[in-house]
C-alpha positions in Angstrom: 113.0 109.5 155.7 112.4 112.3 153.8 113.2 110.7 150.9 110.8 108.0 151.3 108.0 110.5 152.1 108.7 111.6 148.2 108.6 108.2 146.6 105.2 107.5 148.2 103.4 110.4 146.3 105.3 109.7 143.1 103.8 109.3 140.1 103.4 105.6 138.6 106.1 104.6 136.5 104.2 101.1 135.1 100.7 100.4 134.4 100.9 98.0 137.1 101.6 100.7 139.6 99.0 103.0 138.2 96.2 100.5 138.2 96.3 99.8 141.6 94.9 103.5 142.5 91.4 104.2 141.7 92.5 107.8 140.4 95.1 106.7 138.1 92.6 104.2 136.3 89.8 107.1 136.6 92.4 108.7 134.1 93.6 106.1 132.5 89.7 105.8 131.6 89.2 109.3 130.1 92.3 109.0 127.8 90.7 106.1 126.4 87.4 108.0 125.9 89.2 110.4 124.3 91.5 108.8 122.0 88.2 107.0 120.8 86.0 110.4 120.6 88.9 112.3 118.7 89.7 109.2 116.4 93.2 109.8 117.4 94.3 105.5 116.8 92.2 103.0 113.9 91.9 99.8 115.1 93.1 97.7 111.9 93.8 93.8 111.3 97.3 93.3 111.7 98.7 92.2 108.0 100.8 89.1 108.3 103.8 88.9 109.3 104.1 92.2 110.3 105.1 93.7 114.3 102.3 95.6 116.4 103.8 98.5 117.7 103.5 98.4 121.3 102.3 101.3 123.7 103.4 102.8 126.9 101.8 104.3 129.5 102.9 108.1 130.6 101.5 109.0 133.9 102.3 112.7 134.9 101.0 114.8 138.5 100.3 118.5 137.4 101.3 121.0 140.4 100.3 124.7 140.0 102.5 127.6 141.4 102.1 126.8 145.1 103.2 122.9 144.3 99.3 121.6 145.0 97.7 119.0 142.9 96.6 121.1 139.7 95.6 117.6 137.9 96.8 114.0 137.2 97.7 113.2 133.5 97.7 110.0 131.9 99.1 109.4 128.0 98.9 106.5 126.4 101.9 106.6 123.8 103.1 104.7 121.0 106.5 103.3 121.0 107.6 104.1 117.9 111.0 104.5 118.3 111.5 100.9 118.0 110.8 100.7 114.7 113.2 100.7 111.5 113.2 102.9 108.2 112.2 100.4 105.3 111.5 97.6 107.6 108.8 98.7 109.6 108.1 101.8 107.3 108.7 103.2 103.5 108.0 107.0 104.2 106.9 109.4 106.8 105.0 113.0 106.4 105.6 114.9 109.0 104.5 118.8 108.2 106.7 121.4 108.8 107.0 125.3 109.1 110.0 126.3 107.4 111.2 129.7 109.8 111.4 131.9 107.1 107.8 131.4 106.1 106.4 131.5 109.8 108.5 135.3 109.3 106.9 136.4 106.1 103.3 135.7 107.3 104.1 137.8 110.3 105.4 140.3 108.6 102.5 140.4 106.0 100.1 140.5 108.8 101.9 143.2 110.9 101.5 145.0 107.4 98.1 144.4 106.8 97.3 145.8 110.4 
């Protein structure tokens, strides 16, 4: 029994699940807001013959220290682990911190007061 008293307050693992609770698509609602307000995603026309990447839906229940309800998070993610190098995609830029440089501008600014 206990064990069903868990599942019952678990978070959604589907959009299906989530959209049934008034909560979940009050959430679901302010993602959207801000994904538009911070112009996170372009809506383009899809280039023939090319794949859509799809998306997921991420729903997470925040607890603070004494395990109450801090807030409910909703993400709406892109799957883009499905897609293939030179296929889907010709290069990526992702930037990076190399360590050591992270250390030298600590250093400089410990210096520097």
């Amino acid at each position: 029994m206990t064990h069903l008293a868990l599942l019952s307050d678990s978070d959604p693992m589907t959009f299906k699940e989530a959209v049934k609770s008034e909560k979940w698509r009050y959430i679901m609602d302010q993602e959207m807001q801000a994904i538009e307000r911070n112009d996170t995603w372009e809506l383009t026309m899809l280039p023939l013959g090319e794949k859509t990447i799809r998306v997921k839906w991420v729903f997470k229940t925040k607890l603070n220290e004494n395990r109450e309800v801090n807030k409910y998070k909703a993400r709406l993610v892109a799957k883009g682990y499905c897609q293939q190098y030179e296929i889907d995609y010709a290069e990526v830029f992702v930037p990076v911190a190399r360590w050591d440089t992270i250390q030298i501008v600590i250093s400089l600014a410990a210096q520097k007061n």
